[in-house]
VOFIFI-777149 format. One record per residue (C-alpha): x, y, z; residue number from 1; residue in three letters. Coordinates in steps of 0.02 Angstrom, whole numbers, plus 50000, padded with zeros to 5 digits. Example, Ala and Ser with C-alpha at 12.3 -4.5 7.8 and 13.67 -1.06 7.14 Angstrom:
<rs>
<r X="50615" Y="49775" Z="50390" n="1" res="ALA"/>
<r X="50684" Y="49947" Z="50357" n="2" res="SER"/>
</rs>
This chain:
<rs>
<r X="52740" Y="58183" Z="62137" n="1" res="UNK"/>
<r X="52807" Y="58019" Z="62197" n="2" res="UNK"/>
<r X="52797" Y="58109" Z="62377" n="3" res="UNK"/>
<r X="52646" Y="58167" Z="62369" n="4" res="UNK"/>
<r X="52555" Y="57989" Z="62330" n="5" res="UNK"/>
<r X="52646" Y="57897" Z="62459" n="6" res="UNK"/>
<r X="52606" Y="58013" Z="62586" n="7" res="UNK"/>
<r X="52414" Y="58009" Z="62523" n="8" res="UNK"/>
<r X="52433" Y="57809" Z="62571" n="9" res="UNK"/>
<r X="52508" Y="57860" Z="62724" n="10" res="UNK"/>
<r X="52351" Y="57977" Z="62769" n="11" res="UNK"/>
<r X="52241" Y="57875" Z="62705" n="12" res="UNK"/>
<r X="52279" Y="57726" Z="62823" n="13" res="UNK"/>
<r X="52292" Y="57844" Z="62961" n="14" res="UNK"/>
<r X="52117" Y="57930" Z="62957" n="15" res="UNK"/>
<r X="52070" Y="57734" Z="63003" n="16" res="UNK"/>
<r X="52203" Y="57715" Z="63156" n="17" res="UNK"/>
<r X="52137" Y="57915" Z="63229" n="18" res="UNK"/>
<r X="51945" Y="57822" Z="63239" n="19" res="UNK"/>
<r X="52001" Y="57666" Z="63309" n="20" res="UNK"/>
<r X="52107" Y="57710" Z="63428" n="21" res="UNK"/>
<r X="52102" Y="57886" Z="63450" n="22" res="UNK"/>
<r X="51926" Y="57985" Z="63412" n="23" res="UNK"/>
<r X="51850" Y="58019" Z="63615" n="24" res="UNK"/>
<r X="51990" Y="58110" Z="63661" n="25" res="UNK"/>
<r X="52035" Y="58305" Z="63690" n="26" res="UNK"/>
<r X="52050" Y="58360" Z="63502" n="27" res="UNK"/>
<r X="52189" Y="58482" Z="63569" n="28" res="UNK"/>
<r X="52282" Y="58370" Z="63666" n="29" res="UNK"/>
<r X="52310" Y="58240" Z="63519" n="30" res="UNK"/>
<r X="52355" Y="58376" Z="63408" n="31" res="UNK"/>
<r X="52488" Y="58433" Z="63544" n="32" res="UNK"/>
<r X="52541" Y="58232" Z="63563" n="33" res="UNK"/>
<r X="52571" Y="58241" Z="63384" n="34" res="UNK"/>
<r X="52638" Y="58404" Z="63351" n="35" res="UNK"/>
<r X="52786" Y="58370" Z="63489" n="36" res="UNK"/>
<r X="52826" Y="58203" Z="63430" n="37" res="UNK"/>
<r X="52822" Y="58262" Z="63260" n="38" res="UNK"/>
<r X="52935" Y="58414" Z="63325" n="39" res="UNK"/>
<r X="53064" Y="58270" Z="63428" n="40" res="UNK"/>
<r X="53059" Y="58171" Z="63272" n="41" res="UNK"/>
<r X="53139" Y="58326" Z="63154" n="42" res="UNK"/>
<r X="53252" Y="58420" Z="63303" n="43" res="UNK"/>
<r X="53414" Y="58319" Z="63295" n="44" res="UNK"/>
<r X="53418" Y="58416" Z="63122" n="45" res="UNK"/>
<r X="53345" Y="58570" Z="63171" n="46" res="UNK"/>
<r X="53453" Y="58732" Z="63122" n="47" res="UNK"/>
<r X="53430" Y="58922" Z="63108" n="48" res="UNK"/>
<r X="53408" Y="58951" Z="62909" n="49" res="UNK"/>
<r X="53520" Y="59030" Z="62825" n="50" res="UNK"/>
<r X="53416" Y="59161" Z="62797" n="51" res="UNK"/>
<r X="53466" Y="59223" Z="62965" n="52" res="UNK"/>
<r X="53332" Y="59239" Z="63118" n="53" res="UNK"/>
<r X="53209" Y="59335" Z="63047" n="54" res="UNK"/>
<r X="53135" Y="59189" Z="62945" n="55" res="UNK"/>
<r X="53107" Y="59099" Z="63094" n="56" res="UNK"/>
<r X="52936" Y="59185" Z="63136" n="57" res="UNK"/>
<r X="52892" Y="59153" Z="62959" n="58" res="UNK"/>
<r X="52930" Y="58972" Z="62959" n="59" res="UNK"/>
<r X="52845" Y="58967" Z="63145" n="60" res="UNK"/>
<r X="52679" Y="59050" Z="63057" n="61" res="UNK"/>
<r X="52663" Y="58925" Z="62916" n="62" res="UNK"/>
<r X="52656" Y="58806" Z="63034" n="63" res="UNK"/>
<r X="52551" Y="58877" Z="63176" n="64" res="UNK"/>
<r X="52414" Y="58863" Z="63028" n="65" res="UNK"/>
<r X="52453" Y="58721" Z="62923" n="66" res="UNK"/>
<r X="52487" Y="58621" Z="63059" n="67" res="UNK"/>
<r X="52415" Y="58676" Z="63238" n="68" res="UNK"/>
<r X="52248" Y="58770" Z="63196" n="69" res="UNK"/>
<r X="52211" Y="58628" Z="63064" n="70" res="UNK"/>
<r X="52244" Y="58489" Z="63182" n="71" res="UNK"/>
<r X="52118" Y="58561" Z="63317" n="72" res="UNK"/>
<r X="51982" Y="58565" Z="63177" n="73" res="UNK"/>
<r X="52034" Y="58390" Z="63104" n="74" res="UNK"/>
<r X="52050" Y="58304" Z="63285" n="75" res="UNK"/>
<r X="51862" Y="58377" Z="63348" n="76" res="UNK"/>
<r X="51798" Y="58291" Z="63187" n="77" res="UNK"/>
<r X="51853" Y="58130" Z="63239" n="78" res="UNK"/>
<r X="51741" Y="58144" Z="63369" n="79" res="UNK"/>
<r X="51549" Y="58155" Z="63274" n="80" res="UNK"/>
<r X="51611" Y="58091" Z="63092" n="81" res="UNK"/>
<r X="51688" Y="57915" Z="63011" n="82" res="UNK"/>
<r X="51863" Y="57908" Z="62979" n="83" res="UNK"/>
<r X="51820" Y="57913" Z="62791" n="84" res="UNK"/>
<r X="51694" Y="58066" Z="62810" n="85" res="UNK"/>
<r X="51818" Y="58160" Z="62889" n="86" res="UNK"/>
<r X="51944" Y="58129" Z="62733" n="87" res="UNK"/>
<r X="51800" Y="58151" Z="62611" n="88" res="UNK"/>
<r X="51754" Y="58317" Z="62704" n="89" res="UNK"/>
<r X="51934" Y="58386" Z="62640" n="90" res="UNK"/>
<r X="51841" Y="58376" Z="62462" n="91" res="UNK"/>
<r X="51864" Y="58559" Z="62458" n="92" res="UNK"/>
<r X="52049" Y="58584" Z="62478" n="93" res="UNK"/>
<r X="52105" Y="58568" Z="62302" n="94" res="UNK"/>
<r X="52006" Y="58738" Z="62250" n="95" res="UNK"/>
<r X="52062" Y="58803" Z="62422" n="96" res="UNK"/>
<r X="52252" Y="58801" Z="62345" n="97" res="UNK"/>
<r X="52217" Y="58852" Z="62183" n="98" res="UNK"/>
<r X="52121" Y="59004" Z="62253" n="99" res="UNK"/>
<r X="52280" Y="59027" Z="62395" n="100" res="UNK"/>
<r X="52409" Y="59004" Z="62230" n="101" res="UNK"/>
<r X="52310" Y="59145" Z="62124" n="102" res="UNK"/>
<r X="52290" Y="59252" Z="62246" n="103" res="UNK"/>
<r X="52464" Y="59247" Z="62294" n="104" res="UNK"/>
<r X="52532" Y="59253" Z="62109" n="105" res="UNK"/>
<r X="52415" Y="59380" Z="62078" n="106" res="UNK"/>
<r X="52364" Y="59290" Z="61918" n="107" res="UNK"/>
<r X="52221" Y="59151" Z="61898" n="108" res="UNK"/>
<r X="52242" Y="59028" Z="61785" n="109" res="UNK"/>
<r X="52098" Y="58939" Z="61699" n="110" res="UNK"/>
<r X="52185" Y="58756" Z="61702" n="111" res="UNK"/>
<r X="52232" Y="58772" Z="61894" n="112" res="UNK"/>
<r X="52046" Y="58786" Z="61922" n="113" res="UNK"/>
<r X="51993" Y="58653" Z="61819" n="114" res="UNK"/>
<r X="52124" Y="58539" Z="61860" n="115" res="UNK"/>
<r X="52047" Y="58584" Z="62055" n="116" res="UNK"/>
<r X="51882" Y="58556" Z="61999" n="117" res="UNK"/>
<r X="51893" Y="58396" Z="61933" n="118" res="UNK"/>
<r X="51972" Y="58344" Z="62079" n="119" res="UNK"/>
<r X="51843" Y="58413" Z="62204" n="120" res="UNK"/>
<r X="51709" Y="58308" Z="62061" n="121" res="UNK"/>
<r X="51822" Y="58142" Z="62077" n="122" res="UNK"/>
<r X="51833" Y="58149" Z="62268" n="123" res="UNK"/>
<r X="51611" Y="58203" Z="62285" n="124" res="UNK"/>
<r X="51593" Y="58059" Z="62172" n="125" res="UNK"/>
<r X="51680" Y="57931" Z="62305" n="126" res="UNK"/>
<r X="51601" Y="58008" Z="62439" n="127" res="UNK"/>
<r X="51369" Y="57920" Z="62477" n="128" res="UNK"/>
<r X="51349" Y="58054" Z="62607" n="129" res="UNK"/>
<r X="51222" Y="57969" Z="62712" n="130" res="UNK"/>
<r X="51307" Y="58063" Z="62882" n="131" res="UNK"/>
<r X="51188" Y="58118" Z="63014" n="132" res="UNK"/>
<r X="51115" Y="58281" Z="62947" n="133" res="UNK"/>
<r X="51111" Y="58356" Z="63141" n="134" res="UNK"/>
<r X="51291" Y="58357" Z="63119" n="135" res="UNK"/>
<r X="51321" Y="58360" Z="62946" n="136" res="UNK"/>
<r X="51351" Y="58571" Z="62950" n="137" res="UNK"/>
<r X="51436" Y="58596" Z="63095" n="138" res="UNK"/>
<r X="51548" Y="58471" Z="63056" n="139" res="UNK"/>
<r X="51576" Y="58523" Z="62895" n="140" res="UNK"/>
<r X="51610" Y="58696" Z="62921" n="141" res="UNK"/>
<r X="51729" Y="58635" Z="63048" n="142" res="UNK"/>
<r X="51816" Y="58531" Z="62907" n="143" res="UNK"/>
<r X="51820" Y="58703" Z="62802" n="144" res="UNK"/>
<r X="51908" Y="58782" Z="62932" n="145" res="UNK"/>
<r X="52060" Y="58626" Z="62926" n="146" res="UNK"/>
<r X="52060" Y="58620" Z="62737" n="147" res="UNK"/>
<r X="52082" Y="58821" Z="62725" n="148" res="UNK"/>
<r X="52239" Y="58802" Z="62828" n="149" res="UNK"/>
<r X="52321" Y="58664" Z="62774" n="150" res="UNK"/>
<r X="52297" Y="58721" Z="62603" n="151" res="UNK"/>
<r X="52370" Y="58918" Z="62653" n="152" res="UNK"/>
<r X="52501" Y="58819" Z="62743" n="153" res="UNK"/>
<r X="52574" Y="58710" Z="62597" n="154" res="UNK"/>
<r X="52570" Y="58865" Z="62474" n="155" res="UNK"/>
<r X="52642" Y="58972" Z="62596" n="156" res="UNK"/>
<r X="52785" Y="58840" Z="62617" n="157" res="UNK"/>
<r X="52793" Y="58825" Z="62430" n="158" res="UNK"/>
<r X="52830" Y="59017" Z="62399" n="159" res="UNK"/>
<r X="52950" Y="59033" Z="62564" n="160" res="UNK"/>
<r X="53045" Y="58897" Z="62460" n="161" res="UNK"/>
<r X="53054" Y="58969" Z="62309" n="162" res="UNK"/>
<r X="53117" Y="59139" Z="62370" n="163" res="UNK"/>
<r X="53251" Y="59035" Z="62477" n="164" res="UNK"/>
<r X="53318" Y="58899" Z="62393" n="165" res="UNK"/>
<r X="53491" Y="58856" Z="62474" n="166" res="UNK"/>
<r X="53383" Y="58820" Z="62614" n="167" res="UNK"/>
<r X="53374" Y="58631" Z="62676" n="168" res="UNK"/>
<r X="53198" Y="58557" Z="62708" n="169" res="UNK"/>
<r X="53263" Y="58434" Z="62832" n="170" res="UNK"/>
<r X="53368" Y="58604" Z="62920" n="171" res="UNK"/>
<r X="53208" Y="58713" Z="62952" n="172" res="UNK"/>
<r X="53045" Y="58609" Z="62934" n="173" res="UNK"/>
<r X="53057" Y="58594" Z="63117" n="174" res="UNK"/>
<r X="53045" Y="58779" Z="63157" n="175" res="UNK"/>
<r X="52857" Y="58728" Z="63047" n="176" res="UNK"/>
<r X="52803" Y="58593" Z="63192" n="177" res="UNK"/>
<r X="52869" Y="58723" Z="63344" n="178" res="UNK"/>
<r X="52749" Y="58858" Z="63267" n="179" res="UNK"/>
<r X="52618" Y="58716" Z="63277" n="180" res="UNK"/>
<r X="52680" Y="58651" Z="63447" n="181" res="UNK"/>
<r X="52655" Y="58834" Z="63508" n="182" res="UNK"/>
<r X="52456" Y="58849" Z="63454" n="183" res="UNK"/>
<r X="52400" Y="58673" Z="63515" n="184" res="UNK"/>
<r X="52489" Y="58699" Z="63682" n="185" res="UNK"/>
<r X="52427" Y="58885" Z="63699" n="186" res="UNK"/>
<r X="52231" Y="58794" Z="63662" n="187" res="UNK"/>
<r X="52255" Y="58668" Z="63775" n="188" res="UNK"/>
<r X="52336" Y="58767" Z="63927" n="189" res="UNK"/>
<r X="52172" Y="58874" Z="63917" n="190" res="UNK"/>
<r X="52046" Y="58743" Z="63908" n="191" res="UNK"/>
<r X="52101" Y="58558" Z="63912" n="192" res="UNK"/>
<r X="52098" Y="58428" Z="64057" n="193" res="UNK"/>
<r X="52275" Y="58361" Z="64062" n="194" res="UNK"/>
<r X="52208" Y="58239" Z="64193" n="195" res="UNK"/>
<r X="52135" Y="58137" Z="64057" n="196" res="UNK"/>
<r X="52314" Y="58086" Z="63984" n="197" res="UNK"/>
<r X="52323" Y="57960" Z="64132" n="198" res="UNK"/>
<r X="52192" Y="57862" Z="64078" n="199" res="UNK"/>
<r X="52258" Y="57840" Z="63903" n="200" res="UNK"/>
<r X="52263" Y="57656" Z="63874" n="201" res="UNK"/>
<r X="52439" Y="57591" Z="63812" n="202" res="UNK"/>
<r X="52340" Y="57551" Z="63626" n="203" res="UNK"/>
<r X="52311" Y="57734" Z="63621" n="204" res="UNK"/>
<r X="52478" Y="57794" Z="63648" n="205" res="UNK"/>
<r X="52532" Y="57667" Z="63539" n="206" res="UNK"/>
<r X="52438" Y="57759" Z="63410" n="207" res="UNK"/>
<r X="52460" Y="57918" Z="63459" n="208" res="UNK"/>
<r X="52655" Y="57883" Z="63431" n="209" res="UNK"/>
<r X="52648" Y="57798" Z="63247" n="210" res="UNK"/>
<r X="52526" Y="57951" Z="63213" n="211" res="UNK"/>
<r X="52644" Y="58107" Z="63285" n="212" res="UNK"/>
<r X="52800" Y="57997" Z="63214" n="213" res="UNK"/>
<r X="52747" Y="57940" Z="63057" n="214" res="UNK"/>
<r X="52595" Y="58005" Z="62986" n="215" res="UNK"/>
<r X="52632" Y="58190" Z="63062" n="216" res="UNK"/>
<r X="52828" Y="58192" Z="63059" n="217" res="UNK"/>
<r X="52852" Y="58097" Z="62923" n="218" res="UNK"/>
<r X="52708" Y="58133" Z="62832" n="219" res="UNK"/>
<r X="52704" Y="58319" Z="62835" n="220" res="UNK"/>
<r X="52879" Y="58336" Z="62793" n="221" res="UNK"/>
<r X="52872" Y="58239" Z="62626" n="222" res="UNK"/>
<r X="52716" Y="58339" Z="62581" n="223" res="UNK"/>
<r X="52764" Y="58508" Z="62593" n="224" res="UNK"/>
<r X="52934" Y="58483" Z="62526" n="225" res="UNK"/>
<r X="52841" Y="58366" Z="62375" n="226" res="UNK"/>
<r X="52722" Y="58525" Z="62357" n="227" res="UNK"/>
<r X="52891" Y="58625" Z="62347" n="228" res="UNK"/>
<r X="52927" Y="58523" Z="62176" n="229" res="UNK"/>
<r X="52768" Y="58502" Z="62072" n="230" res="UNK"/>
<r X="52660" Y="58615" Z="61983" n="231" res="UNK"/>
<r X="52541" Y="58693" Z="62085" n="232" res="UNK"/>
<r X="52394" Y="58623" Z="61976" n="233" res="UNK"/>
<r X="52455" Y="58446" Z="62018" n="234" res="UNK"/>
<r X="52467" Y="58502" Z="62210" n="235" res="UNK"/>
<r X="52291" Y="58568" Z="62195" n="236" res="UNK"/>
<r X="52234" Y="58396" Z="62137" n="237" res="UNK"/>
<r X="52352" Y="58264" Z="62241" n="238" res="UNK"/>
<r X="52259" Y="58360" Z="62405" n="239" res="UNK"/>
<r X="52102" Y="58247" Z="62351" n="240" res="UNK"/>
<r X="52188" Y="58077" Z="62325" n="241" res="UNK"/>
<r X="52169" Y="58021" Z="62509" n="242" res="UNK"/>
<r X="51998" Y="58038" Z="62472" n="243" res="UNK"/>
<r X="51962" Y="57873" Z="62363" n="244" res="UNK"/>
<r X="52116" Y="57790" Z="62442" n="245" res="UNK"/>
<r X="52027" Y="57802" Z="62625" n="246" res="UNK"/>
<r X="51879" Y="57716" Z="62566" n="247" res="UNK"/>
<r X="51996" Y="57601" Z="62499" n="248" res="UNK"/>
<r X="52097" Y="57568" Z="62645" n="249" res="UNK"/>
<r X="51926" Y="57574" Z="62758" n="250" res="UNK"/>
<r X="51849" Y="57451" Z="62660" n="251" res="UNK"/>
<r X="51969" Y="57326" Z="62659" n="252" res="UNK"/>
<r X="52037" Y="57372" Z="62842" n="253" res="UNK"/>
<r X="51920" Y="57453" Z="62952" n="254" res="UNK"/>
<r X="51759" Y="57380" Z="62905" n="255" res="UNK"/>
<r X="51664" Y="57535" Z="62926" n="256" res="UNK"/>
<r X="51619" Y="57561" Z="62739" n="257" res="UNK"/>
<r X="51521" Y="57419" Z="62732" n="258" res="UNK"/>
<r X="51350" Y="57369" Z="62607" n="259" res="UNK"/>
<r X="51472" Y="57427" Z="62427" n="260" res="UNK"/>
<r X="51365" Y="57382" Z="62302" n="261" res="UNK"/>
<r X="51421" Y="57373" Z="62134" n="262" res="UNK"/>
<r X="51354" Y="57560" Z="62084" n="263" res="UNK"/>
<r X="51458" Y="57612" Z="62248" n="264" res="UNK"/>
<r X="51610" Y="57516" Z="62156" n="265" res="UNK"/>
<r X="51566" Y="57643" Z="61997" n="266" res="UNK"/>
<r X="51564" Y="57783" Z="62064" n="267" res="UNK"/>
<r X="51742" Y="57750" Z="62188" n="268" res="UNK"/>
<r X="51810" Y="57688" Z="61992" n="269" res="UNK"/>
<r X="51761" Y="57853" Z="61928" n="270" res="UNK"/>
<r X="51824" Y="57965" Z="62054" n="271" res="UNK"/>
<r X="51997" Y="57884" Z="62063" n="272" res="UNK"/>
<r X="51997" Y="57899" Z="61876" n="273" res="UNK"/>
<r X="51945" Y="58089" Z="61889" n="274" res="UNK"/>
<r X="52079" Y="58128" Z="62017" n="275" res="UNK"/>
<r X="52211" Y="58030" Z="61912" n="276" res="UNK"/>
<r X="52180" Y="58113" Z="61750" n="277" res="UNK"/>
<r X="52175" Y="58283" Z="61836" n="278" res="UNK"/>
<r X="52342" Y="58271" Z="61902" n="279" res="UNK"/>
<r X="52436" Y="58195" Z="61741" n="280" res="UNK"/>
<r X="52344" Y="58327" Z="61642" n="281" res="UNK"/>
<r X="52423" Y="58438" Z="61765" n="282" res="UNK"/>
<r X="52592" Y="58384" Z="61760" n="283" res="UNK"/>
<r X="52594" Y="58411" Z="61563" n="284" res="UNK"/>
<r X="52497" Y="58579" Z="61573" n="285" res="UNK"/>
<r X="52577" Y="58749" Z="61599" n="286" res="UNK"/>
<r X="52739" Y="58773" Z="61722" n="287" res="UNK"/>
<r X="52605" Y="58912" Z="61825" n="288" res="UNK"/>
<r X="52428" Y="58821" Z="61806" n="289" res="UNK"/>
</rs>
């Protein structure tokens, strides 16, 4: 778990550095920018697994979803939405993953889905929604479309582990960014103006590189193999702890959360509480739930 809340940190300040520095640009060409880096940051240690080729399109499929179809949607949200909408619009992803786990396990447990619950009730809680209403839906089914494939992505990851286990993270989770590499470069080879690279400012790239580095190479890699560990009622939950921790970080960073007053305060309290409790209750509950 002690993955999984350091990387929420990490995302958390990184929603902020995407607005300031990054939102305005081609949503496909920062999530190619990232993907590579992220890709160059993992290939000195990149091997075949020992599961022999034919797990290579697997790994390259997790990742072509959790990675390259879910940055496109995440990116183009940057564009109309706050950096801490756009992590409270991921509100969803906890029942996402417990819905992807069931259906996968063929069994549906009744504490995976409330421990899901109460984290999708902790993060709405954070969240004032006072976001434009002409963009409110479009954006948000947008969001939908990111959440559903991280979420597939991280249980997909989570299963391919536990059916290989002599596997190495740090040996294949490459092969995951290539798959994603492979979309974003396919999206933005049919539609994006490469031109506009050139007139990236040197603060932007600066970003772009902490973000494909640290927040996407780093960041990815100690989530999925965290996921790989935990219960998957705790994963469920710990996909809504950005949430609270970007207001956090936004308020005390960014400046664009501004006018808290102290009911604002309450209901932030409560939702951090709500996510908290969900994921120790989680952590004692059953091994499957």
């Amino acid at each position: 778990m002690t993955r999984l809340i350091l990387v929420s940190w990490l995302w958390a300040f990184s929603f902020g550095i995407n607005k300031q520095w990054v939102a305005g640009s081609d949503p496909v060409l920062v999530s190619f920018i990232r993907l590579a880096l992220a890709l160059l940051a993992l290939l000195p240690w990149l091997r075949l697994p020992r599961a022999g080729r034919g797990a290579v399109p697997s790994l390259m499929g997790i990742g072509a979803v959790q990675f390259g179809l879910m940055y496109v949607a995440l990116n183009y949200c940057f564009i109309v939405l706050q950096a801490y909408q756009v992590a409270l619009f991921t509100v969803m992803t906890p029942l996402y993953v417990a819905a992807i786990h069931s259906r996968r396990a063929g069994r549906a447990p009744a504490g995976l889905f409330a421990a899901a619950g109460v984290a999708l009730l902790g993060a709405a809680l954070v969240e004032r929604w006072t976001v434009d209403r002409r963009v409110f839906w479009s954006a948000f089914a947008v969001m939908q479309v990111s959440n559903l494939a991280f979420a597939w992505g991280q249980v997909a990851y989570k299963d391919w582990r536990r059916r290989n286990p002599e596997e190495k993270d740090l040996n294949i989770f490459g092969w995951l960014y290539l798959g994603g590499v492979l979309v974003s470069a396919a999206w933005a080879a049919a539609g994006s103006d490469w031109g506009e690279l050139a007139s990236y400012a040197p603060g932007r790239w600066l970003a772009l590189t902490y973000l494909g580095l640290v927040a996407s190479g780093a960041g990815f890699f100690l989530w999925n193999t965290g996921a790989a560990k935990v219960k998957p009622g705790v994963l469920a939950v710990m996909n809504n702890l950005k949430s609270p921790l970007a207001v956090v970080v936004s308020i005390f960073f960014w400046g664009t959360y501004s006018g808290m007053l102290t009911r604002d305060w309450l209901f932030l309290s409560a939702g951090t509480i709500c996510i908290i409790a969900a994921a120790a209750a989680a952590q004692k509950g059953p091994e499957n739930a």
